[in-house]
PDB file of N, CA, C, O and CB in Angstrom:
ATOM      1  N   UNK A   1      19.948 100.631 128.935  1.00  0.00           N
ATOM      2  CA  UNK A   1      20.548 101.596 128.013  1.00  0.00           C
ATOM      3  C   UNK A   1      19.789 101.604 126.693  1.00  0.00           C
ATOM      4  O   UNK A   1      20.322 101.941 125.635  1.00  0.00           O
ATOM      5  CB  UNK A   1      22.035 101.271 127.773  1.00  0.00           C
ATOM      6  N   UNK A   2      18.676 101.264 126.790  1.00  0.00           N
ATOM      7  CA  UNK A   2      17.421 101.383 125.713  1.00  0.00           C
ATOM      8  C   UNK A   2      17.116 102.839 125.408  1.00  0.00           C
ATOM      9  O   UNK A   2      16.719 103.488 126.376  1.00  0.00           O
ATOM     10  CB  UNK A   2      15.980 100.694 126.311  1.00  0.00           C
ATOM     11  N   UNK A   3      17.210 103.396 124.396  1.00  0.00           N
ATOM     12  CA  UNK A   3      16.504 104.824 124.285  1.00  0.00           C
ATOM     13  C   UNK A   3      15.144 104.994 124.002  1.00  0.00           C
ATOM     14  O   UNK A   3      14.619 104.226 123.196  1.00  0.00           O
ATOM     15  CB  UNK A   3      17.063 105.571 123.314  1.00  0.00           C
ATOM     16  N   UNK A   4      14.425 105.967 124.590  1.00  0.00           N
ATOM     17  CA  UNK A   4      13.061 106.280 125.115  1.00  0.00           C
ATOM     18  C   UNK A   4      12.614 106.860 123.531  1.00  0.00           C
ATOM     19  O   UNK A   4      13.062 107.933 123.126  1.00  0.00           O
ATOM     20  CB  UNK A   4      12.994 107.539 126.650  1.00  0.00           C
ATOM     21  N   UNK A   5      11.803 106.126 122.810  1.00  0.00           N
ATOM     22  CA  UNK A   5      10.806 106.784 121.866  1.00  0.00           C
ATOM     23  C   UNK A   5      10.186 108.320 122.087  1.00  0.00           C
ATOM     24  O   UNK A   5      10.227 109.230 121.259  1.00  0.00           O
ATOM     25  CB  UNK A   5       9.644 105.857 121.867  1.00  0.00           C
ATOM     26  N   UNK A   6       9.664 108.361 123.282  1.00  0.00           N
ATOM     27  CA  UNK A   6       8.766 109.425 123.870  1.00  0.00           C
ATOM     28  C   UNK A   6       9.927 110.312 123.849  1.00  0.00           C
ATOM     29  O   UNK A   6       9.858 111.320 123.145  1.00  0.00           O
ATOM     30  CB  UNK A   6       7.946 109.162 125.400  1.00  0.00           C
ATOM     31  N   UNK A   7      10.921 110.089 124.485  1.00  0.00           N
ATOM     32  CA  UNK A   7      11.829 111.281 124.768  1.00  0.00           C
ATOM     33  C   UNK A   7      12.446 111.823 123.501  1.00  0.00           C
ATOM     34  O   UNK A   7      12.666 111.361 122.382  1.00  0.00           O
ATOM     35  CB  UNK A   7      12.982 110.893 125.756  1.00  0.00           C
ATOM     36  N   UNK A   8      12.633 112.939 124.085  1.00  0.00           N
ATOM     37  CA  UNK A   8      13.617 113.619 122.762  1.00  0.00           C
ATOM     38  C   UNK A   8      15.034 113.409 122.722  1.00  0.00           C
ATOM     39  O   UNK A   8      15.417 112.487 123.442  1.00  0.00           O
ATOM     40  CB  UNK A   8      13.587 115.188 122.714  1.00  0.00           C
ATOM     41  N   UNK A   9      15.953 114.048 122.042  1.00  0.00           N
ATOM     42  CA  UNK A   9      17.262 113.268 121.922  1.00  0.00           C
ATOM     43  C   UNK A   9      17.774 114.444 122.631  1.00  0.00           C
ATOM     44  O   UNK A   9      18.911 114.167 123.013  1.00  0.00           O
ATOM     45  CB  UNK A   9      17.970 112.766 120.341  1.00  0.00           C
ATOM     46  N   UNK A  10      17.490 115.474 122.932  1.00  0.00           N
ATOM     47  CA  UNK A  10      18.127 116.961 124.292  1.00  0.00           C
ATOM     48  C   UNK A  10      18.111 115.880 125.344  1.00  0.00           C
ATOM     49  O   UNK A  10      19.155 115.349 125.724  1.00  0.00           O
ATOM     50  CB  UNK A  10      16.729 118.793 124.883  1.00  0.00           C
ATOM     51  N   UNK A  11      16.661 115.485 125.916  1.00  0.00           N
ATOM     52  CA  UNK A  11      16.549 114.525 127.105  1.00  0.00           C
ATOM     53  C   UNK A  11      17.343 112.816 127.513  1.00  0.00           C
ATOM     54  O   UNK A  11      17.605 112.170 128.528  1.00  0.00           O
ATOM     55  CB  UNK A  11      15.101 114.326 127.004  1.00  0.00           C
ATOM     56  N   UNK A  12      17.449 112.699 126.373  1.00  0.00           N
ATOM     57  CA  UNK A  12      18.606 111.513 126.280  1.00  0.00           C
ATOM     58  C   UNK A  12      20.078 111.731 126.753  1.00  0.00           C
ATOM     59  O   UNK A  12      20.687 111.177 127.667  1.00  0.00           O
ATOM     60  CB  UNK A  12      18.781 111.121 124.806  1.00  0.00           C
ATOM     61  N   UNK A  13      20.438 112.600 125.959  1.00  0.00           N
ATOM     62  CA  UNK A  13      21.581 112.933 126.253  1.00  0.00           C
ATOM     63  C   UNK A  13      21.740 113.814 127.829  1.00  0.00           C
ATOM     64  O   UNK A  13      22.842 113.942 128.364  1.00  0.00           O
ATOM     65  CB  UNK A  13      21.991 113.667 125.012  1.00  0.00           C
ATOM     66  N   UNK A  14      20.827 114.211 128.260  1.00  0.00           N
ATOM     67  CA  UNK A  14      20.630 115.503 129.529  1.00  0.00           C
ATOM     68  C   UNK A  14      20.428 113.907 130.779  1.00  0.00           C
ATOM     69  O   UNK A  14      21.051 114.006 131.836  1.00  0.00           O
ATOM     70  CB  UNK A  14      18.507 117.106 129.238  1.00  0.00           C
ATOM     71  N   UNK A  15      19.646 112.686 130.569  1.00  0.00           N
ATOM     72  CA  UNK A  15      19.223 111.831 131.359  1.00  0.00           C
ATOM     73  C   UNK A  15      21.225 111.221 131.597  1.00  0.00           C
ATOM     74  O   UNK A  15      21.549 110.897 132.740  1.00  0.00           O
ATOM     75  CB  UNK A  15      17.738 110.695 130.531  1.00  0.00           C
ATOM     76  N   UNK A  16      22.199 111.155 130.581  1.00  0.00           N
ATOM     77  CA  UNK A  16      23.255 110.409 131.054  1.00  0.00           C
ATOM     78  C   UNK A  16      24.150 111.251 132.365  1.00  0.00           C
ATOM     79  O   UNK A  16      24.372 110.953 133.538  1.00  0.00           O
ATOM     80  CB  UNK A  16      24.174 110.090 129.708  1.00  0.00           C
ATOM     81  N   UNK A  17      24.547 112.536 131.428  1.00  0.00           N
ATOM     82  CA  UNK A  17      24.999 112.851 132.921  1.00  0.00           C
ATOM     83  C   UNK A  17      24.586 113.072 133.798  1.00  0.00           C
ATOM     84  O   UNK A  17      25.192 112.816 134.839  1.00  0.00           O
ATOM     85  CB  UNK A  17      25.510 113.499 133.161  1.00  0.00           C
ATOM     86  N   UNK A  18      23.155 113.748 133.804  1.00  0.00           N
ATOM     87  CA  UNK A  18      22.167 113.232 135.358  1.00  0.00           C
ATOM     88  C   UNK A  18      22.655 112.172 136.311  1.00  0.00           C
ATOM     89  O   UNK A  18      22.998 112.434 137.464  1.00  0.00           O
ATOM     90  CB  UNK A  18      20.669 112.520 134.969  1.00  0.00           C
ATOM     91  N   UNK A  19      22.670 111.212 135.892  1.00  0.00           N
ATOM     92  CA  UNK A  19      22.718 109.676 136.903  1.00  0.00           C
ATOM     93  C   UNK A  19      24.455 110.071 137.095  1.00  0.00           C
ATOM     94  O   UNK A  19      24.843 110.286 138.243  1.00  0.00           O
ATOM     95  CB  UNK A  19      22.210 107.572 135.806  1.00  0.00           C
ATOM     96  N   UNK A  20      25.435 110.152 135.967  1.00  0.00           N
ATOM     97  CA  UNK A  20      26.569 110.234 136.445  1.00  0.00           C
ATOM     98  C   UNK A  20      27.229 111.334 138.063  1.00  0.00           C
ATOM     99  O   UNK A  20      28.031 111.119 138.972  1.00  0.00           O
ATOM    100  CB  UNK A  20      27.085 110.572 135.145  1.00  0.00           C
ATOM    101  N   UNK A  21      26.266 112.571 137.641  1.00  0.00           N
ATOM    102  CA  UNK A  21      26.374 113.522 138.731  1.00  0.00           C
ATOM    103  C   UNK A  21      25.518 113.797 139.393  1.00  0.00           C
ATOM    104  O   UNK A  21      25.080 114.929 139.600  1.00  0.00           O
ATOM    105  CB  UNK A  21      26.706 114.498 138.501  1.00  0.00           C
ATOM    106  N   UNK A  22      25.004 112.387 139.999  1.00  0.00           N
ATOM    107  CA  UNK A  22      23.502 112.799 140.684  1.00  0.00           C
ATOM    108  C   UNK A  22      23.837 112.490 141.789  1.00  0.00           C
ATOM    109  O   UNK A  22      22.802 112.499 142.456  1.00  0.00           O
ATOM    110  CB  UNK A  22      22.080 112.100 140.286  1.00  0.00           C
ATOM    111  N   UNK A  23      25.019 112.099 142.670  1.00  0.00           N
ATOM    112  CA  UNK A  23      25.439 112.461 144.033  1.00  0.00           C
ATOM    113  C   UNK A  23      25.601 113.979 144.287  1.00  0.00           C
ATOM    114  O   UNK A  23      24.782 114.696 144.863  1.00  0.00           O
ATOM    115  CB  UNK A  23      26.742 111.780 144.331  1.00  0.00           C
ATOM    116  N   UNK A  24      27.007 114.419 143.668  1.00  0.00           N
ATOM    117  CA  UNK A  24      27.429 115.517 144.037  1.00  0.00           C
ATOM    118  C   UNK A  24      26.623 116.698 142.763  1.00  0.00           C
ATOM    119  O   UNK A  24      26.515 116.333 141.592  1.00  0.00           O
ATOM    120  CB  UNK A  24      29.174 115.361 144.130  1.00  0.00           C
ATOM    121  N   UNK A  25      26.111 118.127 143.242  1.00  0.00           N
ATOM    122  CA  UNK A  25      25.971 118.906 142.495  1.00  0.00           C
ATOM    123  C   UNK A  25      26.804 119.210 141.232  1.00  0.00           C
ATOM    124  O   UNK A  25      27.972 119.461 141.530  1.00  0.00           O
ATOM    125  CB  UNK A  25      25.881 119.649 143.155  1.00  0.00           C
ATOM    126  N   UNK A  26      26.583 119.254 140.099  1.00  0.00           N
ATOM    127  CA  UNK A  26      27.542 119.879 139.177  1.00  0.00           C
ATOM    128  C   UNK A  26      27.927 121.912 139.093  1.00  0.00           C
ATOM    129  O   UNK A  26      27.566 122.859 138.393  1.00  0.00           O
ATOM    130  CB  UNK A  26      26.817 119.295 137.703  1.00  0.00           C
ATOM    131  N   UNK A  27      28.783 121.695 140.197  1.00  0.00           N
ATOM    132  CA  UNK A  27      29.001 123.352 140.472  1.00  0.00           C
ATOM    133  C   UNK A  27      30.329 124.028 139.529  1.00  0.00           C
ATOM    134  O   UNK A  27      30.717 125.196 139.552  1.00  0.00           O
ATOM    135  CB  UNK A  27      29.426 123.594 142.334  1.00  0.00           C
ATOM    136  N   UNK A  28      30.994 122.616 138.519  1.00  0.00           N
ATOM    137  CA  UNK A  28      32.017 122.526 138.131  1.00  0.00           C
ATOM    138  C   UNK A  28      31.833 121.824 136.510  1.00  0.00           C
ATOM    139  O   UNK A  28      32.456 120.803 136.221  1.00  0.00           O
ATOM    140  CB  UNK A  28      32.770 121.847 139.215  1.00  0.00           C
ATOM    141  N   UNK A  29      31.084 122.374 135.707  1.00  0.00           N
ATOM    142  CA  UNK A  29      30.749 121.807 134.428  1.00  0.00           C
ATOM    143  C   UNK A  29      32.089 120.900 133.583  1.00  0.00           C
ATOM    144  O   UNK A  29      33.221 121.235 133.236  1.00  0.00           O
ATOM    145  CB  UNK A  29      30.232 123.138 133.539  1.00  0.00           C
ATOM    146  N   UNK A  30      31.366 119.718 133.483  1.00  0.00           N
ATOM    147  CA  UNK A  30      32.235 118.647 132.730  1.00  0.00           C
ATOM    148  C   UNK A  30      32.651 118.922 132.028  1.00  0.00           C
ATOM    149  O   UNK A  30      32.173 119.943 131.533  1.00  0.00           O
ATOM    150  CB  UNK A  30      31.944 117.716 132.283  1.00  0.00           C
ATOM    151  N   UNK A  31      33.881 118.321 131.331  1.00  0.00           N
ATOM    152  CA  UNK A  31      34.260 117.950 129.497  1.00  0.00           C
ATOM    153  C   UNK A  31      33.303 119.407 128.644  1.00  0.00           C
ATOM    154  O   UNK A  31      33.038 120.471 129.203  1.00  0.00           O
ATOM    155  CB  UNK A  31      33.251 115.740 128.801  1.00  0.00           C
ATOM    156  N   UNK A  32      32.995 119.093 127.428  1.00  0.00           N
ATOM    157  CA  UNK A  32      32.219 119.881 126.650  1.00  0.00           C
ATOM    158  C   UNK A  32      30.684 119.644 126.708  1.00  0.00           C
ATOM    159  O   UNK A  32      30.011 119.951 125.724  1.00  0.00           O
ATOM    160  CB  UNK A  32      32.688 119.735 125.365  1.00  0.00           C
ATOM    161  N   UNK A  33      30.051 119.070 127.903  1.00  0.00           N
ATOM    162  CA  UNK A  33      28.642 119.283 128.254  1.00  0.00           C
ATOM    163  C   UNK A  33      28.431 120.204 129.162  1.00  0.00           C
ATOM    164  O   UNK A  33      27.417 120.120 129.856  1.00  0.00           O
ATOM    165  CB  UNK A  33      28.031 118.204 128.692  1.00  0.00           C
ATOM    166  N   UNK A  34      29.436 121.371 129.355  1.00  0.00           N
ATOM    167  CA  UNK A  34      29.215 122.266 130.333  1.00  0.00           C
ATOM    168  C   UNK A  34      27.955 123.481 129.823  1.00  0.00           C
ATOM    169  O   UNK A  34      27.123 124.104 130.483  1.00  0.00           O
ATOM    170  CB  UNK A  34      30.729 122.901 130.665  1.00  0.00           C
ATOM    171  N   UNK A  35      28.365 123.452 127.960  1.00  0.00           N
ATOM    172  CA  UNK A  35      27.668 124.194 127.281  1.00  0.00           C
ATOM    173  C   UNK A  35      25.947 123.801 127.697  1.00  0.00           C
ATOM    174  O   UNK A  35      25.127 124.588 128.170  1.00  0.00           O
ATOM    175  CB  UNK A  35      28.180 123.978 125.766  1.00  0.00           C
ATOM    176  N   UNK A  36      25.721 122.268 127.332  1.00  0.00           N
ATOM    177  CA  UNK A  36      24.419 121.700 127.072  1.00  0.00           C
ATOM    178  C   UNK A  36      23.634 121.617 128.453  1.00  0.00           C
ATOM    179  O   UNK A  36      22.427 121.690 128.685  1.00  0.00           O
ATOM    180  CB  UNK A  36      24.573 120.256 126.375  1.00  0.00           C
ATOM    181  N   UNK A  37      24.785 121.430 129.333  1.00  0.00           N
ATOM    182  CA  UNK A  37      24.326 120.982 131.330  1.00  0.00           C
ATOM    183  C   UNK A  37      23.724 122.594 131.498  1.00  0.00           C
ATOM    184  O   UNK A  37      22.638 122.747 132.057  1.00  0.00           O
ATOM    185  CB  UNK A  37      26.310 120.511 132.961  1.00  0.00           C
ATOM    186  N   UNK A  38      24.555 123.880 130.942  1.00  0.00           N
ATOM    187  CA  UNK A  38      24.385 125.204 131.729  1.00  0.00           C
ATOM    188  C   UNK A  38      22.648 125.535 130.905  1.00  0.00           C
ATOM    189  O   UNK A  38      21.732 126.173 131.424  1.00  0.00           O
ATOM    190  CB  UNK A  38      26.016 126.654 131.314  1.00  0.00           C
ATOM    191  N   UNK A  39      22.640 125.027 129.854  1.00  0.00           N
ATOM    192  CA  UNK A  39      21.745 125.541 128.956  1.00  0.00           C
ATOM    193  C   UNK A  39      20.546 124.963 129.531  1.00  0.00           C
ATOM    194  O   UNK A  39      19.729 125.783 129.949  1.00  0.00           O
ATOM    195  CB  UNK A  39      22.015 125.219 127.474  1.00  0.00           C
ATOM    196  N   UNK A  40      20.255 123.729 129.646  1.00  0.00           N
ATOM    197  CA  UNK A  40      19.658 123.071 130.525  1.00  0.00           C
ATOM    198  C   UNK A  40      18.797 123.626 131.783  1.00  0.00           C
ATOM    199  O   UNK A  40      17.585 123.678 131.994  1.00  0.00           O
ATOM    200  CB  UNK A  40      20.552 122.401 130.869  1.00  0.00           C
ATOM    201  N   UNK A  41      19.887 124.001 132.493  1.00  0.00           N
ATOM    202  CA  UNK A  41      19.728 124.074 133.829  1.00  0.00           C
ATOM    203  C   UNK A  41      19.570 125.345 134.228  1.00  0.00           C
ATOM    204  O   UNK A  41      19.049 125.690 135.288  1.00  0.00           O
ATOM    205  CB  UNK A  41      20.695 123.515 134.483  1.00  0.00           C
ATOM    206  N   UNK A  42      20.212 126.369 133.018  1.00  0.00           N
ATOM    207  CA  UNK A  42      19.495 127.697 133.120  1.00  0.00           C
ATOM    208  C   UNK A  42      17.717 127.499 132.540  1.00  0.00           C
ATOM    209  O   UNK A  42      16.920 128.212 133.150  1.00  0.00           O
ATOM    210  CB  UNK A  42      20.485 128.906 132.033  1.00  0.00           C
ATOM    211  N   UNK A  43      17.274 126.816 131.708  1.00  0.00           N
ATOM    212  CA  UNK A  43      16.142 126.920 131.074  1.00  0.00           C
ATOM    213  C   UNK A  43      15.130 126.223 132.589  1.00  0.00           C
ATOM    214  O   UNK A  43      14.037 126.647 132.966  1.00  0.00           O
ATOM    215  CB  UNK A  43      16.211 125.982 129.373  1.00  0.00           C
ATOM    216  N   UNK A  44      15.876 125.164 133.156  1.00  0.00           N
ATOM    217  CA  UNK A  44      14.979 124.455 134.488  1.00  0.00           C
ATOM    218  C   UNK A  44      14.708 125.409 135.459  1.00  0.00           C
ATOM    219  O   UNK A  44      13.675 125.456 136.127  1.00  0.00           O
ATOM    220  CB  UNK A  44      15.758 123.239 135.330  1.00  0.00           C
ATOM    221  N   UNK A  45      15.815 126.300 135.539  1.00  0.00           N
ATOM    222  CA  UNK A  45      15.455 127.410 136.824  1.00  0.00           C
ATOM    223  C   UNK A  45      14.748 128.512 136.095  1.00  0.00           C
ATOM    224  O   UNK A  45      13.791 128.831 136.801  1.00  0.00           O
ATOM    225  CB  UNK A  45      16.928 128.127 137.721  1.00  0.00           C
ATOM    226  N   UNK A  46      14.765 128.908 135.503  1.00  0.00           N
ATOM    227  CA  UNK A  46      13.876 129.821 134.771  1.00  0.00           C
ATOM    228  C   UNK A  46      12.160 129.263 134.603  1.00  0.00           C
ATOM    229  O   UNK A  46      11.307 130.089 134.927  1.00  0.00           O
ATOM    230  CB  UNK A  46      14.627 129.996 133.244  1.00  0.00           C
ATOM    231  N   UNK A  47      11.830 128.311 134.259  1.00  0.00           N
ATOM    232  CA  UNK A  47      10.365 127.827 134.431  1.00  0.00           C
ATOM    233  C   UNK A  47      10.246 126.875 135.622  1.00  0.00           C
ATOM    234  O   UNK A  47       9.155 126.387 135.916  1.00  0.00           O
ATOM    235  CB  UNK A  47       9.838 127.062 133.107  1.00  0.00           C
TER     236      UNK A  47
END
């Protein structure tokens, strides 16, 4: 639970719930990271 120099603090925070929902797809956005997960993950499918 060391934070990454290299990384940025979007990717820090984007790396926790990763591992938390990295069984099942997130088809059902969490708590108030639904904003940051959709933003994300619209910007990943787009490039």
């Amino acid at each position: 639970m060391q934070p990454v120099k290299t990384t940025p603090l979007f990717a820090v925070g984007y790396q926790k719930p990763q591992q938390t929902h990295n069984v099942q797809p997130v088809k059902q956005p969490p708590c108030s990271q639904s904003d940051t997960l959709s933003l994300i993950r619209l910007l990943m499918c787009s490039s």
